[in-house]
C-alpha positions as CSV (number, residue, x, y, z in Angstrom):
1,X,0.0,0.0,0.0
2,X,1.8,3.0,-0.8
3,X,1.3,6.3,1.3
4,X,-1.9,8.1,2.5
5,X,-2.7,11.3,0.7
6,X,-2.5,14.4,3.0
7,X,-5.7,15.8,3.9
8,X,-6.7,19.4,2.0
9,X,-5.8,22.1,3.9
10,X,-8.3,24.8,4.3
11,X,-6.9,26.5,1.3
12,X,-7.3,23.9,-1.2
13,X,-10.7,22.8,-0.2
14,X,-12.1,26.9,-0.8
15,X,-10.0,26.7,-4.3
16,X,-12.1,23.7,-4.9
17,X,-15.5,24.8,-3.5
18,X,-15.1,28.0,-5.9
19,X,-14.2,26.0,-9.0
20,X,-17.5,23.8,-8.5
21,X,-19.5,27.1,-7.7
22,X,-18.2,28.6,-11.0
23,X,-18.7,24.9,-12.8
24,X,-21.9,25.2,-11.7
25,X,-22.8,28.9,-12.4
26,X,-21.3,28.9,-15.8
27,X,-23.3,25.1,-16.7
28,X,-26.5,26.8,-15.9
29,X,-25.5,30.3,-18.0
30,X,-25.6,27.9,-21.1
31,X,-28.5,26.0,-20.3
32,X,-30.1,29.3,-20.0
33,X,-28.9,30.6,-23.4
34,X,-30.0,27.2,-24.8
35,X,-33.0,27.1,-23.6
36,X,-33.6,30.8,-24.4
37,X,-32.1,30.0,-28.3
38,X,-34.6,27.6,-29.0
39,X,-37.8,29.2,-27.2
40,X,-36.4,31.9,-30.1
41,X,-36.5,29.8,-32.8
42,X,-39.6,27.9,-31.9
43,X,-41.1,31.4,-31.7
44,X,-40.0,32.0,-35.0
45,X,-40.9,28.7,-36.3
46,X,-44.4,29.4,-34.7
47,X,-45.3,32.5,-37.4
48,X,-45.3,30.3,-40.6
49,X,-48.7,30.0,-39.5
50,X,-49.9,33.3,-39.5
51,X,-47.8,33.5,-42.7
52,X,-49.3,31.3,-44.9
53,X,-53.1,32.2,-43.5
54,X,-52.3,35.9,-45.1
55,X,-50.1,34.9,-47.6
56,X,-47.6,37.1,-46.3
57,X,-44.5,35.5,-48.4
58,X,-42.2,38.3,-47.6
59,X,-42.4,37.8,-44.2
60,X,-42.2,34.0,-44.1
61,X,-38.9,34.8,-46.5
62,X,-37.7,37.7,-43.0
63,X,-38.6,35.1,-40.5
64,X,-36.4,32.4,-42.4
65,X,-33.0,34.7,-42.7
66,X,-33.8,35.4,-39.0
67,X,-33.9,31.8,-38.1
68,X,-31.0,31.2,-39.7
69,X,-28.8,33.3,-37.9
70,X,-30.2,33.0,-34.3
71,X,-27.8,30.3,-33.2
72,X,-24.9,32.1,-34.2
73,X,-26.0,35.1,-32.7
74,X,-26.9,33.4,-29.5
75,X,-23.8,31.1,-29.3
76,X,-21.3,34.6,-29.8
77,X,-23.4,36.3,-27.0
78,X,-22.7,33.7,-24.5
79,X,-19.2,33.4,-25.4
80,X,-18.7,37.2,-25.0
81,X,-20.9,37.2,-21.4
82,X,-18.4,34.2,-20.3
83,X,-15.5,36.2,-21.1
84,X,-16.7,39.4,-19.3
85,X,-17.9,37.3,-16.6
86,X,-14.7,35.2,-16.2
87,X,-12.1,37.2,-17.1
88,X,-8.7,35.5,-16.9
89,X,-10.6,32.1,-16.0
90,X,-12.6,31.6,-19.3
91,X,-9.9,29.7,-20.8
92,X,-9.0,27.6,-18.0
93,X,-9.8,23.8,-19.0
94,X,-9.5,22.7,-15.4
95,X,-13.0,25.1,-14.9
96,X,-14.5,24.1,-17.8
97,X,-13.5,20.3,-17.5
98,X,-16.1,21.2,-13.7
99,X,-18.2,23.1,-16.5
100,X,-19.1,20.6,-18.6
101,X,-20.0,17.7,-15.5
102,X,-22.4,19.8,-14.6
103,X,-24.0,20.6,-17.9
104,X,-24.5,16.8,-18.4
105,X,-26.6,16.9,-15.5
106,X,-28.3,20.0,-16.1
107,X,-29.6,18.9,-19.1
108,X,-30.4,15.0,-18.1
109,X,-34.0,14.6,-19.3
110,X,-34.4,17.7,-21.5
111,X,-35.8,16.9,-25.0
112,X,-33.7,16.6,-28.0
113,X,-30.7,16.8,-25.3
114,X,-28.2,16.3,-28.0
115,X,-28.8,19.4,-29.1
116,X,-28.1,21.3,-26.2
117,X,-24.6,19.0,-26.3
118,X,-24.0,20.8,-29.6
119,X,-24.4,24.3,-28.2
120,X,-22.4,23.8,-25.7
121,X,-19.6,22.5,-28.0
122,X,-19.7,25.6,-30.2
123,X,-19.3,27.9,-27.4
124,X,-16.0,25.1,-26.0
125,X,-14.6,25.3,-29.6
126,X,-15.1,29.2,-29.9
127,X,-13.3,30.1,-26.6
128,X,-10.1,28.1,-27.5
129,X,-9.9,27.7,-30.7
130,X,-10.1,23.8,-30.5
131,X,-8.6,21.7,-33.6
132,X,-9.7,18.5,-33.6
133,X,-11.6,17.5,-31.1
134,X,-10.5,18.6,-27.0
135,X,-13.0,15.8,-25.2
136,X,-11.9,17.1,-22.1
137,X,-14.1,20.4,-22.7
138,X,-16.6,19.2,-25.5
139,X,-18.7,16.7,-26.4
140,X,-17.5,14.3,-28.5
141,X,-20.0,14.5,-32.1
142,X,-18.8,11.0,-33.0
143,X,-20.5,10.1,-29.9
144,X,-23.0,12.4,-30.0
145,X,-26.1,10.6,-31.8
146,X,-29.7,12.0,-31.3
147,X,-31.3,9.2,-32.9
148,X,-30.0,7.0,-30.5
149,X,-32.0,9.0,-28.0
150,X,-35.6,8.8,-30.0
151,X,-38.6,7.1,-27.3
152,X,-41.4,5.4,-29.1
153,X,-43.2,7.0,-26.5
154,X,-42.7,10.2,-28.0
155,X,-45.4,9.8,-30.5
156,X,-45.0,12.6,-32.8
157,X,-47.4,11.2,-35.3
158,X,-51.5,11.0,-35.1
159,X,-53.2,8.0,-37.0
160,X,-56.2,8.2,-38.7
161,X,-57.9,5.1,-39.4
162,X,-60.1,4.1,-42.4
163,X,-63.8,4.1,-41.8
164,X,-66.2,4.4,-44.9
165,X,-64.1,5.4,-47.8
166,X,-60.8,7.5,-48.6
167,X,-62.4,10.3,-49.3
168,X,-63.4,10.5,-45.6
169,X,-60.7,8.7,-43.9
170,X,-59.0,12.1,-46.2
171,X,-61.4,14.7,-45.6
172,X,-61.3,13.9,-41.8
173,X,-57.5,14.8,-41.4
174,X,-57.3,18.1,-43.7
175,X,-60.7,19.0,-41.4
176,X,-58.1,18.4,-38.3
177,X,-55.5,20.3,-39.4
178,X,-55.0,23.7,-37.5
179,X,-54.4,25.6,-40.0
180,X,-56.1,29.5,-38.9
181,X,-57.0,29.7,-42.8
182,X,-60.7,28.3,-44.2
183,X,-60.9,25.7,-46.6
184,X,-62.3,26.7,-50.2
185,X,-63.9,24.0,-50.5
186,X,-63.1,20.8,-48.2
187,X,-64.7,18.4,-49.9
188,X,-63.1,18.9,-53.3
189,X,-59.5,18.9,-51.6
190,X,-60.5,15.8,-49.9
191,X,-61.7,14.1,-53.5
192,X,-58.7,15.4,-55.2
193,X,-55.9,13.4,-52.7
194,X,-58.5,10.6,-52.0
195,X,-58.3,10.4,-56.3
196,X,-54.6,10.3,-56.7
197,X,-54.3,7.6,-53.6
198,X,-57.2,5.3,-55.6
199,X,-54.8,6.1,-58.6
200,X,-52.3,4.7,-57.2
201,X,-53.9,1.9,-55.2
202,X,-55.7,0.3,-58.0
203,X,-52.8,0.2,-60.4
204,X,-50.8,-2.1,-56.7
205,X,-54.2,-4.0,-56.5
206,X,-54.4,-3.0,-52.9
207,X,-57.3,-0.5,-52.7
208,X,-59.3,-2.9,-50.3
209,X,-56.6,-3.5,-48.4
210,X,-56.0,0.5,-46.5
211,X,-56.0,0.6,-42.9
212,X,-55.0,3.5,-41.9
213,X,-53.2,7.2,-42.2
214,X,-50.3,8.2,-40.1
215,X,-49.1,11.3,-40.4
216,X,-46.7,13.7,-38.6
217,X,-49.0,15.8,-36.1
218,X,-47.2,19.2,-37.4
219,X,-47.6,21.0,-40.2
220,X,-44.7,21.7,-42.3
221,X,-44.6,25.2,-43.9
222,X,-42.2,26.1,-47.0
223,X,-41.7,29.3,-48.7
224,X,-45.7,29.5,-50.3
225,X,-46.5,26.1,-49.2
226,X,-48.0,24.2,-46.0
227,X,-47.3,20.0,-45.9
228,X,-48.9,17.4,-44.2
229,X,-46.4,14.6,-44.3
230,X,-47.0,10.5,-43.1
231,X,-47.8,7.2,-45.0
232,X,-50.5,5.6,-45.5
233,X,-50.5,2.0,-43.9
234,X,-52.5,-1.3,-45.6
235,X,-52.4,-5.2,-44.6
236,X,-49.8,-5.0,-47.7
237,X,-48.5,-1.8,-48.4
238,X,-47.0,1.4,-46.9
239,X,-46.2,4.6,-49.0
240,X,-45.4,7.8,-48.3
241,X,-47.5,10.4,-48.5
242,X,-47.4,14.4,-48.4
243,X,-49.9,16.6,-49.6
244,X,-49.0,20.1,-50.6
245,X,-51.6,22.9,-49.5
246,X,-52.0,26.2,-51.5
247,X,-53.3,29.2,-49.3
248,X,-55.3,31.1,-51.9
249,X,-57.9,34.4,-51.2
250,X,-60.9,32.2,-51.6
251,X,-59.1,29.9,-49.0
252,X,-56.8,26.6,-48.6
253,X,-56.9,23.9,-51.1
254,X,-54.9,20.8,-52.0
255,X,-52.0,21.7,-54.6
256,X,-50.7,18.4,-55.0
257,X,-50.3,14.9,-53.4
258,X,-46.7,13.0,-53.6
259,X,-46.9,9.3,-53.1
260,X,-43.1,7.8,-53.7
261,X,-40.2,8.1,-51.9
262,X,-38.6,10.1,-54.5
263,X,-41.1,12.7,-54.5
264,X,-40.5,13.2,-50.7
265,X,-37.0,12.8,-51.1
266,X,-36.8,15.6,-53.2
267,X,-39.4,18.0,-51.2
268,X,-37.1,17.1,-48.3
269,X,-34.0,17.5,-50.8
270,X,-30.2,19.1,-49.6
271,X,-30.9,22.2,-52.1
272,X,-34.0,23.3,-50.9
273,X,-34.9,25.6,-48.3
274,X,-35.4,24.5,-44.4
275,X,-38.9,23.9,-43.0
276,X,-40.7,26.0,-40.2
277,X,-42.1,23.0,-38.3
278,X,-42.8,23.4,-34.8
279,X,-41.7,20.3,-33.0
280,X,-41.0,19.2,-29.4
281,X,-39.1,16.1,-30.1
282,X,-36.9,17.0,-33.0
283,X,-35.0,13.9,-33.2
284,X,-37.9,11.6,-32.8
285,X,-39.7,13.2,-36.1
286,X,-36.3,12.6,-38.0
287,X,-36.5,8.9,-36.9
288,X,-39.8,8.6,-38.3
289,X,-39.0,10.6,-41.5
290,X,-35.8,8.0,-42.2
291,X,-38.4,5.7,-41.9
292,X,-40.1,6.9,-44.9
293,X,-36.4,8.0,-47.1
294,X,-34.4,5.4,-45.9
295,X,-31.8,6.4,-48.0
296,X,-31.7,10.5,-47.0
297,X,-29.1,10.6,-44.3
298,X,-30.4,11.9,-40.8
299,X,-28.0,14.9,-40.7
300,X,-29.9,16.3,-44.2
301,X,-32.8,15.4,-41.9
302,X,-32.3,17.6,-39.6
303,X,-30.7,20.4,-41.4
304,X,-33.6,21.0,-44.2
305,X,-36.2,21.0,-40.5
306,X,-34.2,24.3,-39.8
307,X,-31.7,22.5,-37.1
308,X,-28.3,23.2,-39.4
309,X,-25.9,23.1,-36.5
310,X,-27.0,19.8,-35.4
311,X,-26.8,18.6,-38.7
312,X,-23.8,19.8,-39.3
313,X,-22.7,17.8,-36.3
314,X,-24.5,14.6,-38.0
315,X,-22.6,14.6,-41.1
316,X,-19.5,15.0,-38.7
317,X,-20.3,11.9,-36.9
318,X,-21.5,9.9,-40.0
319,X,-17.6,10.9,-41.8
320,X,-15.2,10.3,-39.0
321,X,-17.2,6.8,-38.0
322,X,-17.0,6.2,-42.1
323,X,-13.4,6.9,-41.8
324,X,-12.8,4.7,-39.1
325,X,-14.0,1.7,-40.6
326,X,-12.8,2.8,-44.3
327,X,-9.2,2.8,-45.9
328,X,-10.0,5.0,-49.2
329,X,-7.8,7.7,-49.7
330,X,-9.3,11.0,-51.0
331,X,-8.9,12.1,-54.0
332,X,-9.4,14.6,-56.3
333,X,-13.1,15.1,-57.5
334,X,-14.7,14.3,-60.8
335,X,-14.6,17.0,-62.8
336,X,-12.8,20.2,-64.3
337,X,-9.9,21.6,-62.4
338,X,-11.6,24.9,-60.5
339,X,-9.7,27.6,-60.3
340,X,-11.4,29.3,-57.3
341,X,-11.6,26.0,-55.5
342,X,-9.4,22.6,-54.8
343,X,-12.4,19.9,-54.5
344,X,-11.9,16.4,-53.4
345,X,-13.9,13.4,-52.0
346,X,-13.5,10.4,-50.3
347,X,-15.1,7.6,-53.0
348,X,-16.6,5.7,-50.7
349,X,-18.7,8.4,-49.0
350,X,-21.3,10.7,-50.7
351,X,-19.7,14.4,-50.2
352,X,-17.3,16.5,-51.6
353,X,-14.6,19.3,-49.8
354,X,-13.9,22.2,-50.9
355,X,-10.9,24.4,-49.9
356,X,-10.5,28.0,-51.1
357,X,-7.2,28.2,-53.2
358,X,-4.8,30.5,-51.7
359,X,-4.5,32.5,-55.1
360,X,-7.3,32.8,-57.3
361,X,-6.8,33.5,-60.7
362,X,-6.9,36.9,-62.2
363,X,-9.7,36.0,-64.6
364,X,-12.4,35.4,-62.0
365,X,-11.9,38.8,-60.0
366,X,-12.5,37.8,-56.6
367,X,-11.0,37.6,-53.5
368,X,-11.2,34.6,-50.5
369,X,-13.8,37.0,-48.7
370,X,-15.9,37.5,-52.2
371,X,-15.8,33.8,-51.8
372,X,-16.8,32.7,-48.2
373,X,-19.1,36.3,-48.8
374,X,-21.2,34.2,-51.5
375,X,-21.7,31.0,-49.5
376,X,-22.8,32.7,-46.7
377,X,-25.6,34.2,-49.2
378,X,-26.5,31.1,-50.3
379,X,-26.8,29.7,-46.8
380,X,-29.2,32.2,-46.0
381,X,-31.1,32.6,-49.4
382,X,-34.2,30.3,-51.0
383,X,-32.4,27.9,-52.9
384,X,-34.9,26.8,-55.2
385,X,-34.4,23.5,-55.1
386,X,-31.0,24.5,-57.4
387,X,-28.8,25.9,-55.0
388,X,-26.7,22.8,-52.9
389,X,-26.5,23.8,-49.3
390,X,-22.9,23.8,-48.3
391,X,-21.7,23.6,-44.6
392,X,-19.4,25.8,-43.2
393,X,-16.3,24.0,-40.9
394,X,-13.4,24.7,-39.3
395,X,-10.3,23.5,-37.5
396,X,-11.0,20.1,-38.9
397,X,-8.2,17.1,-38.8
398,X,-7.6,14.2,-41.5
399,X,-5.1,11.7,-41.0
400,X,-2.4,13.1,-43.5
401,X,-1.7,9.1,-44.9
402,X,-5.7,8.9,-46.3
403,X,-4.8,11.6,-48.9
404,X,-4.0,10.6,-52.3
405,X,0.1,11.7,-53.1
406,X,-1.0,14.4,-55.9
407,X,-3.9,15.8,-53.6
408,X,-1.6,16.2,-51.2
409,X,0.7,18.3,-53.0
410,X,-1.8,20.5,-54.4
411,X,-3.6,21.2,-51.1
412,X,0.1,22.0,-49.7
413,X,1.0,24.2,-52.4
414,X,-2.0,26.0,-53.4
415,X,-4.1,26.1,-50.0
416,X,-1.3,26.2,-47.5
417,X,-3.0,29.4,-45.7
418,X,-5.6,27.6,-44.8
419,X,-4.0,23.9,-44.8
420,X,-1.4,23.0,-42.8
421,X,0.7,19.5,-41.3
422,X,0.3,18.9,-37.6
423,X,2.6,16.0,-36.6
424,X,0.8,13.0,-38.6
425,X,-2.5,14.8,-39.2
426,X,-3.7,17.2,-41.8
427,X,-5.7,20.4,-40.5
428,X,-8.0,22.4,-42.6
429,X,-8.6,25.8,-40.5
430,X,-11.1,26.5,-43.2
431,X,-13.6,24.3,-45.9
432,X,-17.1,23.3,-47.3
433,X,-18.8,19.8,-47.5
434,X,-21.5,19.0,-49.9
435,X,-23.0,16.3,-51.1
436,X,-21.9,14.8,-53.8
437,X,-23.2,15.8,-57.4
438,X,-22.6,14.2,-60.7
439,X,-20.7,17.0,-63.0
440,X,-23.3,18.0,-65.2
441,X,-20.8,17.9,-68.4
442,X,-19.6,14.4,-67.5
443,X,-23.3,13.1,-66.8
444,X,-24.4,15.0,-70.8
445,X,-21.8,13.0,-72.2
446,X,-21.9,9.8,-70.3
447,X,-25.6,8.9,-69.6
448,X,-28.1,7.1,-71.9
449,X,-29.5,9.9,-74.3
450,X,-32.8,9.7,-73.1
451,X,-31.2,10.6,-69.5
452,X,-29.3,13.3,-71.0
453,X,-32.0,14.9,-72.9
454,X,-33.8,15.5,-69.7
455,X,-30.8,16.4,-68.0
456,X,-30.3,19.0,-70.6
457,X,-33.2,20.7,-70.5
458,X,-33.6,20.7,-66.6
459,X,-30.5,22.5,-66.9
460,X,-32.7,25.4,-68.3
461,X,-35.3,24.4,-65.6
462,X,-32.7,25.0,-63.0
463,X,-31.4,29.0,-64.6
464,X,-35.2,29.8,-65.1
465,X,-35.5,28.4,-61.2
466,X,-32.6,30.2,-59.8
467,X,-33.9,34.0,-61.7
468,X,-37.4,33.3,-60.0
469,X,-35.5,33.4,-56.7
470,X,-33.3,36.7,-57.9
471,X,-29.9,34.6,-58.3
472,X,-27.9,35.0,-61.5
473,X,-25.5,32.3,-61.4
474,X,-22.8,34.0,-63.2
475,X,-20.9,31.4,-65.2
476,X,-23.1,28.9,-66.8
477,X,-20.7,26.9,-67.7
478,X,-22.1,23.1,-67.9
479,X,-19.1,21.9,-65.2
480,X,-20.6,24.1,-62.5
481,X,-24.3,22.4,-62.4
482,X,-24.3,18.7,-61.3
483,X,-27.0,15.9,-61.3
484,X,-28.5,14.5,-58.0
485,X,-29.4,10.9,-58.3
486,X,-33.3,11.5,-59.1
487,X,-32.1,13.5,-62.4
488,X,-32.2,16.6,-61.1
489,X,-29.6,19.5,-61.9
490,X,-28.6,22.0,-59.3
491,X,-25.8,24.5,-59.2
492,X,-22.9,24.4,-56.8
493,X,-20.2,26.9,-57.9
494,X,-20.7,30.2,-55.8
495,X,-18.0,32.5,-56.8
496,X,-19.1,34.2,-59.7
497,X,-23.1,34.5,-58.6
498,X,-25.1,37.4,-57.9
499,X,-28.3,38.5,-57.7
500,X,-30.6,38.9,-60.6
501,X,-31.7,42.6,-59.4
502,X,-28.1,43.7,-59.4
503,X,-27.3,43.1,-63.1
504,X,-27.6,45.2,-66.0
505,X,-29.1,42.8,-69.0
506,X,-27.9,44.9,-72.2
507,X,-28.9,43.6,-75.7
508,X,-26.0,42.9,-77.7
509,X,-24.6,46.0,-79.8
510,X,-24.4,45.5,-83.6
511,X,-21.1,45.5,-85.0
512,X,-20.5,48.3,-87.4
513,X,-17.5,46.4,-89.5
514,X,-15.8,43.7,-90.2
515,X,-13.1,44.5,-88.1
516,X,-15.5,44.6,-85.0
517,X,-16.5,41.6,-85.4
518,X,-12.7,40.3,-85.6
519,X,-11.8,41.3,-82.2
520,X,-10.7,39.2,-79.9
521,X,-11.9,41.8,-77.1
522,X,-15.5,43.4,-77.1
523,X,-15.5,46.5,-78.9
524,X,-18.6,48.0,-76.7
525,X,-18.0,49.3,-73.3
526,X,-19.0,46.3,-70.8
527,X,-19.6,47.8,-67.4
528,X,-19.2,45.9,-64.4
529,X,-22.8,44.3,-63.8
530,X,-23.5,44.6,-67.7
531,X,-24.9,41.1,-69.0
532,X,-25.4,40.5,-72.5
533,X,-27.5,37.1,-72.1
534,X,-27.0,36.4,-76.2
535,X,-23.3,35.4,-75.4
536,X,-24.3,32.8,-72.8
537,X,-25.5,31.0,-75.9
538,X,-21.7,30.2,-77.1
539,X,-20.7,28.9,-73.8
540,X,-23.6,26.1,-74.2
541,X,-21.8,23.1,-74.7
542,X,-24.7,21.4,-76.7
543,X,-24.8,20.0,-80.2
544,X,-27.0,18.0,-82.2
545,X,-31.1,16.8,-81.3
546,X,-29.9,17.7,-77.6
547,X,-28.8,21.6,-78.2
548,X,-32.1,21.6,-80.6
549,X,-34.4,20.3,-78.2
550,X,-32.8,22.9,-74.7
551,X,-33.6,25.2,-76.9
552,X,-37.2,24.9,-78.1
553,X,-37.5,24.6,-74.0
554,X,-35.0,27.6,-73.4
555,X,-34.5,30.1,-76.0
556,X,-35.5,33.1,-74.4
557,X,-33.0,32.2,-71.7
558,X,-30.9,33.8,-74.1
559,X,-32.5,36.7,-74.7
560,X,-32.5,40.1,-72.6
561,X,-36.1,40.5,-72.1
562,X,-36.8,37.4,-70.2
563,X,-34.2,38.4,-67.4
564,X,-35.6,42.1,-67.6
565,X,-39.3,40.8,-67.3
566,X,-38.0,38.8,-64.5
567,X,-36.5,41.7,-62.9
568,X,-39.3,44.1,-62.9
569,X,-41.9,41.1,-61.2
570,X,-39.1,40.9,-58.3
571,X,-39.2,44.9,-58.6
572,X,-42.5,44.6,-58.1
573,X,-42.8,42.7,-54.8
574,X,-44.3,39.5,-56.5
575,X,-42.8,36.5,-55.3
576,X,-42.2,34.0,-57.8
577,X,-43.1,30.1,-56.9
578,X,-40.2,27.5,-57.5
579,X,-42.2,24.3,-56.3
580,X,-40.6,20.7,-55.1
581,X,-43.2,19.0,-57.5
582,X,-45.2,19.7,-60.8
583,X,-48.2,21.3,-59.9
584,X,-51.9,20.2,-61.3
585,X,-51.7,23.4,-63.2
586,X,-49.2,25.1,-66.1
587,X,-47.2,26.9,-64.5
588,X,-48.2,30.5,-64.3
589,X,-44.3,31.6,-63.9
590,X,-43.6,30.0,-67.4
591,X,-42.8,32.5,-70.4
592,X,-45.9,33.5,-72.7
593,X,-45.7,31.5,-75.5
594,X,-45.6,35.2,-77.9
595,X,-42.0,35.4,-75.8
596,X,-40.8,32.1,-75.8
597,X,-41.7,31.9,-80.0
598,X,-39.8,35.6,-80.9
599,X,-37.2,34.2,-78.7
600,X,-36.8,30.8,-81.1
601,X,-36.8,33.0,-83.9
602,X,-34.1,35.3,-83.0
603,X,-32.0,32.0,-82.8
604,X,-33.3,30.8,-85.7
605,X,-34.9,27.6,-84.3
606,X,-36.8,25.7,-87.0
């Protein structure tokens, strides 16, 4: 037995009674600015209602840009009230080792309690600067799993059960819905999903075999639209279900009803904009949800129901346990060199990085902070549906031996402000993750024609989409679009985009001789927000039946008008709908048809 420890002396014992009074003080000052956080952005979350009963779509479009920066806001004022309050302590591990024992226990019981974790962990990381992970003074998000935490008996759906015929069991939950908005006509809503679900049905052979609806006991709003979100539940079958409402001036009515997986994959898709969905147990309407799109990972889950931080933390967990049980290296990614960005990926997971180069070429003029300044848009812009949501990290560390030889060199020489060695580890103080895109010019010339067709002209889809949502994407260059797996094209190269109100759209000037048109330079004056749409037109990248066929869709795409049009509707307050789905309707934001032929003629389309 070796020797008994001294007893304290007075001295120690009051150095120890103050660090556990200041553990303990400080835990409860960031349960408080938790707690008062999300009673913020459940508040928030709380107007969409109001919203959509008035139709008041530039508010619903304030209260989202709000919501998005509330954590931030509420994570910096804690940090700076800990300082102030601290002083020469706030960086003392030792205290906020005591600090974070007691926040554990704090927030035992609380719901979503993982998230609370995260907030926590953000205020750690910005008070020292952490690299890596410091477990000491964090929690761990590798360990950090809110799913994990999901109780049955948190029931966060409400079941509906069939008695009589659809078009009851259907009419019966729209008449339930609290909506503060009257129906125009409920019983034509009702007929209208109970149809499509029939539809459906009959062509399965199951239409005497329904049961039941379960659906999420929350109403999800986005931009112009309100959701009711579930599946419908047979002796045979489950599918999905969500049914889009339209709040119109003669009163609510059913715009459309999705019944596949990929339909609600792609309303609950990485480039659209987040919900406002008031829930109490976050987490357990995620685990429901991945019941439905098994294949959408729970940290896109999470992020597109407004919760970015914590799925930020998700897709943190869900790489470093992929990299623990993987030996890939990374690698460049697919595609055309960038010359803002260095991108790479890991093959065997679904994202890609992206680090800003140290020097950017002359030809783009812009800067690191033009860059991050243009992200930072997007993240708090509608993104259409076209627009991928990147995250935002820092400090992050890669084993330097699961990089590729030539990546390595390239992120060493050409990123090595913001890339740097630490013993066996590589450190990124700065990049993006994304999911993972085909290119669009590699999926046009690799896919099946038929695949590429559509491609093609959901390229258009995807400019039109953007304008209605004033962004310009700058270069249209077929590289900087890619495909998501259900054939969609979205955009995902930031630097050169702006916004559709800031341009100047000129026509293109006649050239007055030969020797004009010879120049290798414009011979007009080209100011610096001047746009002469005609010249996209070379930069196409189409031939053939494909090229003829974008542009019978597209032509006026190339013509000023449509962008000035465009620009006086935004001018004009009008808020133009870019929807998840093809509505029953034409859609009413598509070009006349007197616009779209003159514009086929100027091009000389047969």
């Amino acid at each position: 037995m070796g020797a008994a420890r001294p007893a304290p002396g007075d001295g120690e014992i009051a150095h120890a009674f103050e660090s556990a009074l200041y553990g303990m003080r400080c835990a409860q000052r960031v349960v408080e600015a938790f707690l008062s956080y999300n009673a913020s952005f459940r508040e928030i979350t709380r107007r969409a209602i109001e919203r959509f009963a008035d139709r008041d779509w530039h508010g619903s479009q304030r209260d989202a840009v709000e919501r998005i920066e509330l954590y931030e806001r509420h994570m910096q004022a804690t940090v700076l009230e800990l300082e102030g309050a601290l002083g020469e302590n706030a960086r003392r591990h030792a205290l906020w080792t005591e600090v974070k024992r007691h926040f554990t226990n704090l927030t035992e019981g609380l719901p979503d309690n993982e998230f609370c974790k995260t907030f926590f962990s953000s205020v750690t990381r910005q008070l020292f600067g952490t690299v890596g992970v410091s477990p000491d003074i964090e929690f761990v998000a590798t360990d950090l799993n809110p799913l994990a935490a999901a109780k049955p008996t948190h029931r966060v759906t409400r079941v509906h059960r069939m008695q009589g015929d659809l078009t009851l069991l259907i009419r019966k939950l729209l008449e339930s819905q609290p909506l503060r908005a009257p129906w125009a006509d409920l019983d034509a809503s009702a007929w209208v999903v109970a149809s499509a679900l029939e539809r459906m049905l009959w062509q399965r052979g199951e239409l005497r075999h329904i049961e039941s609806l379960e659906v999420i006991d929350a109403i999800f709003y986005q931009s112009t639209r309100a959701y009711l979100v579930g599946r419908l539940v047979g002796r045979r079958v489950t599918t999905p279900i969500a049914i889009a409402l339209r709040s119109t001036e003669a009163g609510v009515v059913v715009d459309a009803t999705m019944l596949s997986e990929d339909e609600l994959s792609i309303l609950f898709g990485f480039a659209r904009s987040y919900f406002h969905v008031d829930l109490e147990h976050v987490a357990d309407t995620v685990s429901f949800l991945k019941e439905l799109l098994p294949r959408k990972p729970a940290g896109e889950l999470f992020t597109v129901l407004g919760r970015a931080k914590q799925g930020k933390t998700e897709r943190y967990r869900s790489l470093f346990r992929h990299l623990s049980g993987s030996d890939d290296q990374f690698v460049p990614a697919p595609g055309q060199r960038g010359l803002v960005m260095i991108c790479f990926t890991l093959p065997s997971f679904d994202v890609v990085f992206k680090v800003i180069r140290d020097r950017i070429a002359e030809v783009k003029s812009v800067s690191k902070k033009d860059v991050m300044a243009k992200y930072s848009f997007v993240f708090r812009h509608d993104r259409a549906g076209r627009l991928i949501d990147a995250q935002e990290f820092r400090r992050l560390r890669f084993p330097m031996a699961r990089f590729a030889a030539t990546l390595l060199e390239e992120l060493r020489a050409e990123a090595g402000d913001s890339v740097h060695v630490a013993g066996g580890d590589l450190v990124f103080d700065h990049l993006y993750i994304e999911r993972r895109v085909t290119p669009l010019d590699i999926f046009l010339r690799d896919a099946p024609e038929a695949l590429a067709r559509r491609a093609a002209v959901d390229y258009g889809r995807a400019i039109r989409d953007l304008a209605y949502t004033d962004v310009f994407p700058g270069d249209l260059l077929l590289k900087n679009f890619g495909v998501t797996r259900h054939g969609r094209v979205v955009f995902y190269d930031y630097d050169e985009l702006c916004r559709v109100s800031d341009c100047q759209f000129r026509d293109l000037p006649q050239a007055q001789c030969d020797e004009d048109e010879m120049r290798a330079e414009p011979w007009y004056f080209v100011g610096e927000h001047d746009v002469f749409p005609e010249t996209l037109l070379s930069f196409l990248g189409m031939s053939g039946r494909m090229r003829e066929e974008y542009l019978r869709a597209h032509a006026d795409l190339y013509q000023p008008g449509f962008w000035r049009r465009t620009q006086q509707r935004i001018a004009a307050g009008e808020v133009l709908e870019v929807l998840p789905y093809v509505p029953p309707q034409s859609d009413a934001e598509a070009e006349p048809p007197k616009a779209l032929a003159a514009a086929a003629a100027a091009l000389a389309l047969p």
